[in-house]
C-alpha positions in Angstrom: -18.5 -24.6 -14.7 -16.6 -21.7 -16.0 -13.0 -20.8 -16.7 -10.8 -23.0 -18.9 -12.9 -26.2 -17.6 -15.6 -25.1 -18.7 -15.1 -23.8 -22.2 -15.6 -20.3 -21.1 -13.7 -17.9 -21.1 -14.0 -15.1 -18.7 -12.0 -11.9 -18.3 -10.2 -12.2 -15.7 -10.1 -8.0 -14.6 -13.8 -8.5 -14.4 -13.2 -11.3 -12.1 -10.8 -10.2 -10.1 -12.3 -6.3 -9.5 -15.8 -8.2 -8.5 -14.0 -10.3 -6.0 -11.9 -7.2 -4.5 -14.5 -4.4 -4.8 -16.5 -6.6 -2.2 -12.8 -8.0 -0.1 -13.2 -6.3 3.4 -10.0 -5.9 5.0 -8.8 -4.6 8.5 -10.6 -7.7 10.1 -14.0 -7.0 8.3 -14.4 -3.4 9.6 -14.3 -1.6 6.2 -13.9 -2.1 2.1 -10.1 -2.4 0.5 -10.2 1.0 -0.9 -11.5 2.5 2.8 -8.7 0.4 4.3 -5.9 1.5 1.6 -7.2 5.4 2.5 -7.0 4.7 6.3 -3.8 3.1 6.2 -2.3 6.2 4.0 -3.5 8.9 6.8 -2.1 6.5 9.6 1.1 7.0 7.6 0.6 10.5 6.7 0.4 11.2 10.6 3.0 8.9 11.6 6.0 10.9 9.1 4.6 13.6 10.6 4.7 12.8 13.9 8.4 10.9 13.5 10.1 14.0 11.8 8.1 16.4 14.6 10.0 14.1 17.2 13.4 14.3 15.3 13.4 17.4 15.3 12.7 18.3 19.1 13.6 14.9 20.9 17.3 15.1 20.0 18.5 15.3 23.7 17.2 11.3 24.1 19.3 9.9 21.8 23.6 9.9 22.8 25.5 10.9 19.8 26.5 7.9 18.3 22.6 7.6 18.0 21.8 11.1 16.6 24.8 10.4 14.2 23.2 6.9 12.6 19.9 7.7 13.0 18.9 10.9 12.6 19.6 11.4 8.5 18.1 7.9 6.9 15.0 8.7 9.7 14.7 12.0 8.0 15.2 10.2 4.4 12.6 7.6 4.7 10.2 9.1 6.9 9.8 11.9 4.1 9.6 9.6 1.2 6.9 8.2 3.5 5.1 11.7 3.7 5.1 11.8 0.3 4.1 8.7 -0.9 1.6 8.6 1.8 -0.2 11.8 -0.3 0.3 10.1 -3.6 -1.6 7.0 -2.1 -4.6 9.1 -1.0 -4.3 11.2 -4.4 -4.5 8.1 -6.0 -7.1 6.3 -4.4 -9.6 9.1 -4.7 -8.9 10.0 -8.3 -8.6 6.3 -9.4 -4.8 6.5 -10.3 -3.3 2.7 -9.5 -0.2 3.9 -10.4 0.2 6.5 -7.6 0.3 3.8 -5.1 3.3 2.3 -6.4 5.6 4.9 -4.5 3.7 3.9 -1.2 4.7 -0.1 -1.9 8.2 0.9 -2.0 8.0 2.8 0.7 6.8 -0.1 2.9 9.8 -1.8 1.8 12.0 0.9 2.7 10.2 1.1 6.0 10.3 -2.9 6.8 14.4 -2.4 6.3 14.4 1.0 8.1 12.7 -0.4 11.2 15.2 -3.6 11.4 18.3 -1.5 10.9 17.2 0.7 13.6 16.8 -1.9 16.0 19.9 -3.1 15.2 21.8 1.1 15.6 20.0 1.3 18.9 20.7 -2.5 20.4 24.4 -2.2 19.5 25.3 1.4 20.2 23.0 1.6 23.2 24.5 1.7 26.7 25.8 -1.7 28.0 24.2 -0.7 31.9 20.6 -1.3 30.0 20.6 -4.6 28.9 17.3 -5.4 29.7 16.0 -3.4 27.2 17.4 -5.5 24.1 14.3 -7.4 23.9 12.6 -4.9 23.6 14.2 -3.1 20.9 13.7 -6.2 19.1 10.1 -6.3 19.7 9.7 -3.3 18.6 11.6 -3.4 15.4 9.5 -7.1 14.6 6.6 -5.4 15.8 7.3 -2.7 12.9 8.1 -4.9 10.1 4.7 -6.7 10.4 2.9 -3.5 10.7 4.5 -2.2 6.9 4.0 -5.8 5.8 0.4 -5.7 6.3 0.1 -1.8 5.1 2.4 -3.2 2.0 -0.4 -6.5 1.1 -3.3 -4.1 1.6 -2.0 -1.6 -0.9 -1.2 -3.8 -3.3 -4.5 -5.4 -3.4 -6.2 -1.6 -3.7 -3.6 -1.3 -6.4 -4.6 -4.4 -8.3 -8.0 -3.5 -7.3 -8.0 0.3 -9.0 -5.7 -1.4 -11.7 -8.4 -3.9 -12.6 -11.4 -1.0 -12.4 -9.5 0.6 -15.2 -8.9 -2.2 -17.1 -12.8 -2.2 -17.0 -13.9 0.4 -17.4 -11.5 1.0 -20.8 -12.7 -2.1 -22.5 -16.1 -1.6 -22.3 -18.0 -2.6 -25.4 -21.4 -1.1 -26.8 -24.1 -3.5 -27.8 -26.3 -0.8 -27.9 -26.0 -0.9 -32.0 -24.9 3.2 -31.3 -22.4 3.8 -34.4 -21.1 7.1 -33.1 -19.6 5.0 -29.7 -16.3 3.5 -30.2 -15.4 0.5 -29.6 -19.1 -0.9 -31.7 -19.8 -4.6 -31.6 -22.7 -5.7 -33.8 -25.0 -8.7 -32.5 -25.4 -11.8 -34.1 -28.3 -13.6 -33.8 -28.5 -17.3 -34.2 -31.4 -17.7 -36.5 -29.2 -15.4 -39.2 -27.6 -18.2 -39.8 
């Protein structure tokens, strides 16, 4: 047995890196830190792509639209551009803390994509009503997707977090004085 049962104690960083430096995520088809990289190009090409829209699909939108929509779309999806390249900075240089920005941004986006549901159901036209359900599909249908980008960033951030933590407190047995932190053996028949 091990853990407080047992009378050992473990460090739980070394634990908890084993267990997710081998967690596959996007059902099984790749490693967390793949996933977390995948999921920050999706995101990179989707700000992209939403501000490219905004920019040239104005004449789809009635006014009332352009005038609810168009300036938090512009707000989040950047903050999204950018913290989409602080996430892939950060996963390939080991830096947990870049990914925080990308959390938040999930966040942002999960509200974002509700409230723009709502701005298109209620100022839409009242001849399209058949559409409604969609709009609300769409907006769930977003919230999940930023929910699951949001849990598999934060487990690449405890992940890369934990590898630190590591990777810091290693200790030499090696007996090497000039290697800090030193820990001498003892050997039971010393005593």
């Amino acid at each position: 047995m091990s853990g407080v049962w047992g009378n050992r104690h473990e460090d739980s960083a070394v634990n908890l890196y084993t267990l997710m430096a081998k967690y596959r995520c996007c059902c099984g088809a790749c490693r967390l830190r793949v996933g977390g990289f995948i999921i920050a190009i999706v995101c990179l090409i989707q700000a992209i792509g939403v501000i490219t829209t905004l920019c040239f699909a104005s004449n789809f939108f009635n006014p009332k639209q352009m005038e609810y929509l168009m300036v938090p779309a512009f707000i989040l999806m950047g903050f999204e551009l950018i913290s989409s390249f602080l996430m892939l900075i950060g996963i390939l240089m080991d830096h947990p803390y870049l990914l925080l920005p990308f959390q938040f941004s999930c966040i942002l986006n999960m509200m974002g994509s509700m409230g723009m549901g709502l701005v298109l159901l209620v100022t839409s036209d009242k001849n399209s009503t058949q559409i409604y359900p969609a709009f609300a599909a769409a907006s769930m249908a977003l919230v999940a997707i930023f929910l699951w980008f949001l849990v598999i960033a934060s487990m690449t951030y405890v992940m890369l977090r934990d590898k630190k933590r590591l990777t810091a407190s290693e200790i030499d047995f090696n007996e090497d004085r000039y290697i800090e932190p030193h820990m001498e053996r003892v050997f039971s028949a010393e005593f």
